[in-house]
Steps between C-alpha positions, in 0.01 A plus 500: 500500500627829388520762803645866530673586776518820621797610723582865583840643639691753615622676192835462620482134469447545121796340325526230709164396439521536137799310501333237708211464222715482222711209630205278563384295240124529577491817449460592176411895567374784704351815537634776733331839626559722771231490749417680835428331839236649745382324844563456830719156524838670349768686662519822334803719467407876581476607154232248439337559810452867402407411100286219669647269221802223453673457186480164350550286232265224329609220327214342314573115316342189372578195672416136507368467838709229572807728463409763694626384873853437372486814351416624834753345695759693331392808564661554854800368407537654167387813484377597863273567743132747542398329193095407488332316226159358405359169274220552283354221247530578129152385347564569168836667287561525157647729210320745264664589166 
């Protein structure tokens, strides 16, 4: 089953994880955006307390579900740690054109 997986960083953790995606062979590409964090569960610095906002970056990939937890256990090793991330089943993908 085809999933995407969500996971969202501190932009300063940027090259690592792209470097991290690229080396694994289930991964056969991504989308990135910046992204801003709001809510009460995060340690803000005081800049972002006073914008009321956290810088982030979202990685956005198709996945075979199956993949997707070895994928995950390299993340604290090799590229870091704050990272969060989300599942969400793929019903239907395709090309037009």
């Amino acid at each position: 089953m085809i999933k995407m997986l969500v996971v969202n960083i501190p932009p300063e953790l940027e090259e690592d994880l792209i470097d991290y995606l690229l080396s694994l062979e289930s991964v056969t590409g991504f989308t990135s955006y910046e992204t801003r964090g709001h809510g009460s569960d995060v340690t803000l610095s005081i800049a972002e307390q006073v914008s009321g906002r956290r810088k982030r970056l979202q990685f956005e990939l198709l996945i075979e579900g199956e993949e997707i937890q070895s994928l995950l256990d390299g993340l604290s090793t090799e590229v870091g740690k704050d990272i969060a991330y989300w599942e969400q089943v793929i019903d239907n993908i395709g090309h037009i054109g």
